[in-house]
C-alpha positions as CSV (number, residue, x, y, z in Angstrom):
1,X,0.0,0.0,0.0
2,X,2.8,2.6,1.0
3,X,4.8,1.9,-2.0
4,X,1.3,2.3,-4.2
5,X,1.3,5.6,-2.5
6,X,5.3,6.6,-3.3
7,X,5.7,6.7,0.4
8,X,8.0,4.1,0.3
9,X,9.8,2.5,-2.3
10,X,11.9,0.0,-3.8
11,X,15.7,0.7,-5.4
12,X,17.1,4.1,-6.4
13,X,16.4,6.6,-7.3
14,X,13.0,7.3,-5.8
15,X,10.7,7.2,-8.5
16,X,8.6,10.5,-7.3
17,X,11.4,12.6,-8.4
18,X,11.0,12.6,-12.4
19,X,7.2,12.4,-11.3
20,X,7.5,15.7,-9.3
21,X,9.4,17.5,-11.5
22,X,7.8,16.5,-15.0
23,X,4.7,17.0,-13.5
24,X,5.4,21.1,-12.3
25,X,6.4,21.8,-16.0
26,X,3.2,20.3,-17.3
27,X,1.4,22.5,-14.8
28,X,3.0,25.4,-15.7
29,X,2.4,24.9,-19.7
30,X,-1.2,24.3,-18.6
31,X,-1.2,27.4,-16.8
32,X,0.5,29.3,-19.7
33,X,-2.2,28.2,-22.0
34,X,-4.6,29.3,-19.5
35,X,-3.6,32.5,-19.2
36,X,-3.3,32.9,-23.4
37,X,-7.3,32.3,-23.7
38,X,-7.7,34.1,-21.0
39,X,-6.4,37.4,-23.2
40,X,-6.9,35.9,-26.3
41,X,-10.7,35.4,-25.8
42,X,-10.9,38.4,-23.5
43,X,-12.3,36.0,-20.8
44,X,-13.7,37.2,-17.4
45,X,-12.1,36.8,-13.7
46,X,-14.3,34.2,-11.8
47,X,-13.5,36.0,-8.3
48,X,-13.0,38.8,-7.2
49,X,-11.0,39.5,-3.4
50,X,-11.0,42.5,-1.8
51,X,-8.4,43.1,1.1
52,X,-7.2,45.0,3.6
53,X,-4.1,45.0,5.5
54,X,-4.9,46.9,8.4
55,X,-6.8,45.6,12.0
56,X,-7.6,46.2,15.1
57,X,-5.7,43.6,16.7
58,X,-1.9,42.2,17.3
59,X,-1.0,38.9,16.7
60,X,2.0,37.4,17.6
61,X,2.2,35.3,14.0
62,X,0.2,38.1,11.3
63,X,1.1,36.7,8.2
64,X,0.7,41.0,7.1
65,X,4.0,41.7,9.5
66,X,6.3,38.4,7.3
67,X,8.0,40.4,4.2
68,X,5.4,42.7,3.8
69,X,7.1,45.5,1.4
70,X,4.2,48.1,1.2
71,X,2.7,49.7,3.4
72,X,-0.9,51.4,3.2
73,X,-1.2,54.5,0.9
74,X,-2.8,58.1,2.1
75,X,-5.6,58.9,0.0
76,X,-8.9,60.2,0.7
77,X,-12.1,57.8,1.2
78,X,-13.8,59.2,-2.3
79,X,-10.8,59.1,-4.5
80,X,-10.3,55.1,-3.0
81,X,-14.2,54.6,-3.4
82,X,-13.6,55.9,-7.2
83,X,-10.8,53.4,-7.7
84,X,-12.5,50.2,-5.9
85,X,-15.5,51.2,-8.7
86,X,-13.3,51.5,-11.4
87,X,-11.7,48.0,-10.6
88,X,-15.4,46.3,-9.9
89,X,-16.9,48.1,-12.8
90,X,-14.6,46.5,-15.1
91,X,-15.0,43.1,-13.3
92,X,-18.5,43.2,-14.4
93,X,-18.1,44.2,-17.8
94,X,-16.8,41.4,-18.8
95,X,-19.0,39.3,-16.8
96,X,-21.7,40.8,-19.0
97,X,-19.8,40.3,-22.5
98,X,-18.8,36.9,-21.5
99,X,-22.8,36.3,-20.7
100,X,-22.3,35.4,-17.0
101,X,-24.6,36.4,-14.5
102,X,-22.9,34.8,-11.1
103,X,-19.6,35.5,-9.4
104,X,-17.9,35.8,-6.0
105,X,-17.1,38.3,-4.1
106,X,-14.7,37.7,-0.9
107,X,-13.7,40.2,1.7
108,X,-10.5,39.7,4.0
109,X,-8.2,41.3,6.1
110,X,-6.3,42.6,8.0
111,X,-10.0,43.0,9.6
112,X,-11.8,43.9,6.7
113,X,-14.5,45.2,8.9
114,X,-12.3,48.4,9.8
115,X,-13.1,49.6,6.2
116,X,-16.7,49.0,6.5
117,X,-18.5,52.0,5.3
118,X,-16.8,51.5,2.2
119,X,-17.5,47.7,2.0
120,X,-21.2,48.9,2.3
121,X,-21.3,51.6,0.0
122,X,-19.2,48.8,-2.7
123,X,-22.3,46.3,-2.3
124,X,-25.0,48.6,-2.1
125,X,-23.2,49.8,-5.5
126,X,-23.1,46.7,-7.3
127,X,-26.5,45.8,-6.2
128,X,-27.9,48.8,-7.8
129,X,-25.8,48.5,-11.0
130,X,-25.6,44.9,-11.8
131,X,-29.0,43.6,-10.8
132,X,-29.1,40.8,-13.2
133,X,-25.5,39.2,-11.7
134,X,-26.5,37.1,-8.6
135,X,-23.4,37.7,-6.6
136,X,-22.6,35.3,-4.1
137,X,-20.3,37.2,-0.9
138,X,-17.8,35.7,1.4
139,X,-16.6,37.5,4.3
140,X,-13.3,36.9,6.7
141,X,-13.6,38.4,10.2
142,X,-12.0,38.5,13.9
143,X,-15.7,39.0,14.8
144,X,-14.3,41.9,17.5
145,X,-17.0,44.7,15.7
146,X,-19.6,43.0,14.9
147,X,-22.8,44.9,15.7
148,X,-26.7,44.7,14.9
149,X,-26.5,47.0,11.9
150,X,-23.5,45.1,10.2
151,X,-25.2,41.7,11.2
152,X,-28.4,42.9,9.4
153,X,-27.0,44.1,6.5
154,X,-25.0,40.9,6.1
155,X,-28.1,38.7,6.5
156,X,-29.8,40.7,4.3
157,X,-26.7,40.4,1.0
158,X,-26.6,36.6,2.3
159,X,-22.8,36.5,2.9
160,X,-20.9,33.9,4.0
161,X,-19.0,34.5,7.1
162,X,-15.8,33.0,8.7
163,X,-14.4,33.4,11.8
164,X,-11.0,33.0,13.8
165,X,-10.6,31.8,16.6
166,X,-7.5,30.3,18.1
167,X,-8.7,27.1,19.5
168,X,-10.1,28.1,22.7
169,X,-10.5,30.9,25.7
170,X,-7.2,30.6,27.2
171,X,-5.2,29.9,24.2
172,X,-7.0,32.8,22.3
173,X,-6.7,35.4,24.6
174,X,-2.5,35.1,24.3
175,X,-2.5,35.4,20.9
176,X,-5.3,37.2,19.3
177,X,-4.8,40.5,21.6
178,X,-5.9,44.5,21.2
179,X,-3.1,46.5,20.7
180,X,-3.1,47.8,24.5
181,X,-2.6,44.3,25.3
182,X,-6.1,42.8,26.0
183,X,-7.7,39.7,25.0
184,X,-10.7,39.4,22.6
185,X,-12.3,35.9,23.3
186,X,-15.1,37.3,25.4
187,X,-15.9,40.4,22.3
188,X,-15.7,37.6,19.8
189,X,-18.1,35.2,21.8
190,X,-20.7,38.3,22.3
191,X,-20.8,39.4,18.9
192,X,-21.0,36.0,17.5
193,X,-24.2,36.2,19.3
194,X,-25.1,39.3,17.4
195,X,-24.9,37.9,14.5
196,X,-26.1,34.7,14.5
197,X,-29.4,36.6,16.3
198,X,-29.7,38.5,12.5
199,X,-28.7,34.7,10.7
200,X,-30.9,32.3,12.0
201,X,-30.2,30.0,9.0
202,X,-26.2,30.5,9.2
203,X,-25.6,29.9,12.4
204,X,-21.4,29.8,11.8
205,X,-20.8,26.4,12.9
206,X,-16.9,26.3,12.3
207,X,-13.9,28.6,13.2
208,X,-10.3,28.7,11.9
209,X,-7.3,29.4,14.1
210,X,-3.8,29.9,14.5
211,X,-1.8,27.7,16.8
212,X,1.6,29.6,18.4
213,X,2.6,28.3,21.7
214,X,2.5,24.0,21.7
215,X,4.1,24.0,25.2
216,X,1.0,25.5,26.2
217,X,-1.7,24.5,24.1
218,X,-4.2,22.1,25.4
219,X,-6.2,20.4,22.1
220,X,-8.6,18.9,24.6
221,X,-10.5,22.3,25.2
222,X,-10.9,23.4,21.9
223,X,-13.4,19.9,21.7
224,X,-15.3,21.7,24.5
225,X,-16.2,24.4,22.2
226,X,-19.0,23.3,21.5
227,X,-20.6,24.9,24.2
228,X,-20.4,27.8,22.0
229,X,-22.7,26.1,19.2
230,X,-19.7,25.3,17.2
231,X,-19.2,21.5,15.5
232,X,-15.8,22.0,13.7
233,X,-12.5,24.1,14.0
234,X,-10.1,24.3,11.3
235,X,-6.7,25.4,13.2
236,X,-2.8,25.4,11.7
237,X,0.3,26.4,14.1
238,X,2.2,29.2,13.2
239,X,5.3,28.1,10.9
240,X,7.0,31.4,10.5
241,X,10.4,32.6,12.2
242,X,10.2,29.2,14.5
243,X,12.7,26.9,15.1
244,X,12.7,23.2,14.2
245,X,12.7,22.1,17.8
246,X,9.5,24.3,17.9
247,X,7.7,22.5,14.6
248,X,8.3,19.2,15.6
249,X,6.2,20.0,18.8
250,X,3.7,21.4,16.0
251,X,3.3,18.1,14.3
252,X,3.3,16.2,17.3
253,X,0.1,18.5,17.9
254,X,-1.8,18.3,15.4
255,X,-1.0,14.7,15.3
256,X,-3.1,14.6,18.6
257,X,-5.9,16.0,16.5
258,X,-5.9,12.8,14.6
259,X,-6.5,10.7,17.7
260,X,-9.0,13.1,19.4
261,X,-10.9,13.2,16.4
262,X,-11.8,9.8,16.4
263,X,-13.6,10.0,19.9
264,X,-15.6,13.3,19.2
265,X,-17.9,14.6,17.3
266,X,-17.0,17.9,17.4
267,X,-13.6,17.5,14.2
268,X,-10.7,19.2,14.5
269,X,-9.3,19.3,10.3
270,X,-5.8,20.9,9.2
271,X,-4.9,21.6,5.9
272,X,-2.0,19.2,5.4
273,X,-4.3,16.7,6.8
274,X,-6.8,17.5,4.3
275,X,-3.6,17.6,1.3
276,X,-1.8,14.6,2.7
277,X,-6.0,12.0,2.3
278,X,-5.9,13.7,-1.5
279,X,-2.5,12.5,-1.8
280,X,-2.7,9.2,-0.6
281,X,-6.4,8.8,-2.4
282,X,-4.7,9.7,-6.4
283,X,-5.0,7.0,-8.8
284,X,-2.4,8.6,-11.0
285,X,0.0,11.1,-9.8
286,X,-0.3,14.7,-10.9
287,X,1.1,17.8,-9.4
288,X,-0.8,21.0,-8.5
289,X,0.7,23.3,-6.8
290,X,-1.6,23.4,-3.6
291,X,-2.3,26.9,-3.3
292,X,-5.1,27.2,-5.9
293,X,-3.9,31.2,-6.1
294,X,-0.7,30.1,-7.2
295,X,-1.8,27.7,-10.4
296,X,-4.8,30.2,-11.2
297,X,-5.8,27.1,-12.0
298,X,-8.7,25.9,-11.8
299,X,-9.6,29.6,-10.7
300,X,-8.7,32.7,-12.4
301,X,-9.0,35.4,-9.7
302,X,-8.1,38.7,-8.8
303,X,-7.4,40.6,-5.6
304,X,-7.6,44.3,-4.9
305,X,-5.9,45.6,-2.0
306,X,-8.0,48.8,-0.2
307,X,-4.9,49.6,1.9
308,X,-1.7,49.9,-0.6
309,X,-3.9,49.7,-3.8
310,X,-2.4,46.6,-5.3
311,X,-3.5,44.4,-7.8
312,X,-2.6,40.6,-7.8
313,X,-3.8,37.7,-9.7
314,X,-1.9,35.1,-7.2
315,X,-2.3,34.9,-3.3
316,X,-3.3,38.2,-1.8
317,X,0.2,37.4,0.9
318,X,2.5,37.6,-2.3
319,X,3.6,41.2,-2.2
320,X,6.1,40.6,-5.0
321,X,3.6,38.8,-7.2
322,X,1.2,42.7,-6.5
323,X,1.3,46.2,-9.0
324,X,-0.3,49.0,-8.4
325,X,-3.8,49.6,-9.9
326,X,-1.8,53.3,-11.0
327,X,0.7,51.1,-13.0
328,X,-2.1,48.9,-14.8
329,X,-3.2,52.3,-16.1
330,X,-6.6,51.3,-13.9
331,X,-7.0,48.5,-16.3
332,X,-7.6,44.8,-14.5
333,X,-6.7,43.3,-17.7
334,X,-3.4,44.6,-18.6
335,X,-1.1,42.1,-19.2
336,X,1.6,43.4,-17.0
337,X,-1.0,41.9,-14.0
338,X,0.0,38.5,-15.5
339,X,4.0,39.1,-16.9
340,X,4.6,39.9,-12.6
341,X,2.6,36.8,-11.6
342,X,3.6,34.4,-14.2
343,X,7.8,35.8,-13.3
344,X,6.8,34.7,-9.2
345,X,6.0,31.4,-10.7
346,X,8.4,30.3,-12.7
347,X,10.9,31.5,-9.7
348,X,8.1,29.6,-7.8
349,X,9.0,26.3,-10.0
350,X,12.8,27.0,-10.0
351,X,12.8,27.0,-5.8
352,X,11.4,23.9,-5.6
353,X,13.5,22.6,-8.0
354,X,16.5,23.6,-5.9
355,X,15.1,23.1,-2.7
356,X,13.2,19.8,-3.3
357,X,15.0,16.9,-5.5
358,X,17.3,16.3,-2.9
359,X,14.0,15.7,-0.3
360,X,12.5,12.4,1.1
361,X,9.3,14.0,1.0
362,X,9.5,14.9,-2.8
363,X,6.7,15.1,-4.7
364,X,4.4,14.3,-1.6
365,X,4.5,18.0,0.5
366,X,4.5,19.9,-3.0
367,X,6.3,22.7,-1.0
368,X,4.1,23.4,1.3
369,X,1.7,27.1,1.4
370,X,3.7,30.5,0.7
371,X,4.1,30.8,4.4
372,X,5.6,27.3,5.5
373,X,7.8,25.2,3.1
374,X,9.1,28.0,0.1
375,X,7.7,30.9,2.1
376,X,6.3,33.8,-0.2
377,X,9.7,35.1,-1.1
378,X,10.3,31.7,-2.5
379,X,12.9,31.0,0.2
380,X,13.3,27.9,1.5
381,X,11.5,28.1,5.5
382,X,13.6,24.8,6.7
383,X,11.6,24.7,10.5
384,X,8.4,24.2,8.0
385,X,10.0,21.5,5.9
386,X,10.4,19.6,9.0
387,X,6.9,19.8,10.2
388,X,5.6,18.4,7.3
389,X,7.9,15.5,7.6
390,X,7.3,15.0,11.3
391,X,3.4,15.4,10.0
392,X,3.8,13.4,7.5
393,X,5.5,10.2,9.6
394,X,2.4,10.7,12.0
395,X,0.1,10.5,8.8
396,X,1.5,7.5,7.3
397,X,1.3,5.5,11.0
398,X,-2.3,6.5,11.5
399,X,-3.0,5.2,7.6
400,X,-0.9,2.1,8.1
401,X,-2.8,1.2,11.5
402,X,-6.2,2.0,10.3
403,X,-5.8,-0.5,7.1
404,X,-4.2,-2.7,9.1
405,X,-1.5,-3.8,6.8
């Protein structure tokens, strides 16, 4: 079964190898000829993400504060409202020409609820304009200012709404903090009830959170969450500027997940774990670079940042993968958008080319997220490498035992 899987194998050299690496340049040539109908046939962008990199709170591991090279822009609210409009107005157009009336909208922070008034004003906007696009909204928040009016108005546009939370009270209020120093569990809690007292039929059932400190992280409590009318949690530990002592107490973590999992109905997921049950379930090996922002494939997307008015067609945390909308000439479809991306990739695809063949793990950890294995510099983050093969070791025993061969 494990050598089905490439785990393990017989002779040398490991056969993932030519795998791996034929398989990232067929990516990238399908990728290529993605991006050539999407000019050639003046094609429209499926999603659209609006960010922010400002908010209201501190935390220890903000992905905003790990080679971050802009930083916001002064300009007044009307002359940023005129620019978000330009941006969105061409994002329908071509919805229109292309005949197709749905899309997504996602909003994301920073704490995307900071900019609010302009978030309103953008959907009450397109709601007025485009009234023959159903538009479905997505919504990323620390749930800290929440209040009756914003829970309405949300209810009413039918967004979708996540939430973090890191794990539970104690570990939460160490880590997601106000900037005076104060923790935000007891706020979040509160104004979770605000909402879901506007959502009866989205009650938010799930959070996602960050795990920092293992020494002191207890996964037992977050299973008592569900006192808070929650079912699942989706958490990850922190992987940047950590050392490998640190990671392997990571893995060892989440590896508990596994375990705890089993005797609850309340789940603990993780995204490797979620990677790692893909991997193991191919028939035929492929690569994909796991990041569906970084493969714009199958998605062709496109982010808009309110707080250094950026453009980027990859992952909103890629700063070097970003141009201004000033440089695009205020046009979304300027191929310059796709020359900066496409140059990230390539150097993407040439990191883990150097970084990789020499790995055991190969072809199997795909090189990890922008912020763990080739971080989004395309550097190599070793600490990260050696959680996923710590994660990876606990993955394959928990496999092995449950198929009991």
């Amino acid at each position: 079964m494990l050598n089905k899987y490439k785990v393990f194998f017989n002779g040398n050299p490991d056969p993932s190898k030519d795998d791996f690496f034929k398989s990232i340049n067929v990516q990238i040539q399908r990728i290529n000829k993605n991006m050539d109908d999407f000019y050639k046939y003046k094609r429209d962008y499926e999603k659209l993400n609006i960010v922010n990199d400002i908010c209201n709170l501190k935390c220890p591991y903000c992905v905003k504060n790990y080679n971050n090279l802009f930083s916001p822009v002064s300009i007044k609210t009307d002359e940023k409202i005129k620019l978000i409009n330009k941006c969105i107005d061409q994002f329908f157009l071509y919805k229109l020409k292309n005949n197709v009336y749905s899309t997504n909208i996602s909003f994301n922070g920073g704490e995307i609820l900071l900019d609010w008034k302009l978030i309103k004003s953008i959907i009450e906007r397109i709601s007025n304009k485009y009234k023959n696009i159903k538009v479905k909204y997505s919504l990323n928040t620390n749930m800290t200012l929440m209040t009756e009016e914003i829970a309405e108005f949300l209810y009413r546009y039918k967004f979708k709404v996540y939430i973090s939370i890191d794990g539970y009270k104690e570990a939460h209020n160490k880590t997601r903090i106000y900037h005076d120093g104060r923790g935000s569990f007891d706020d979040v809690i509160k104004n979770l009830g605000i909402f879901r007292k506007y959502n009866k039929n989205y009650q938010i059932e799930g959070f996602q959170g960050t795990i920092e400190y293992p020494d002191e992280f207890d996964p037992l409590e977050v299973y008592k969450m569900g006192k808070y009318g929650f079912y699942s949690a989706r958490l990850a530990p922190n992987l940047l500027n950590i050392s490998e002592e640190d990671a392997i107490k990571k893995a060892k973590l989440m590896g508990r997940f596994l375990h705890l999992n089993s005797q609850n109905k309340f789940k603990v997921t993780e995204t490797y774990f979620e990677n790692m049950k893909k991997l193991i379930n191919l028939e035929k090996y492929f690569f994909f670079f796991n990041c569906i922002g970084l493969s714009c494939f199958p998605k062709i997307e496109l982010s808009f940042n309110l707080s250094t008015l950026r453009i980027n067609r990859l992952c909103s945390y890629i700063p070097k993968a970003t141009i201004t909308f000033r440089e695009l000439g205020y046009d979304i479809y300027n191929p310059k958008l796709w020359e900066i991306s496409s140059r990230f990739i390539q150097n993407r695809a040439e990191a883990l080319y150097e970084n990789c063949i020499n790995c055991e793990l190969v072809g199997i950890c795909r090189g990890g997220c922008i912020y763990t294995g080739i971080d989004n510099e395309n550097q190599l983050n070793k600490a990260a490498c050696v959680y996923q093969k710590e994660l990876w070791k606990i993955y394959v025993k928990k496999v092995y035992e449950n198929k009991g061969s």
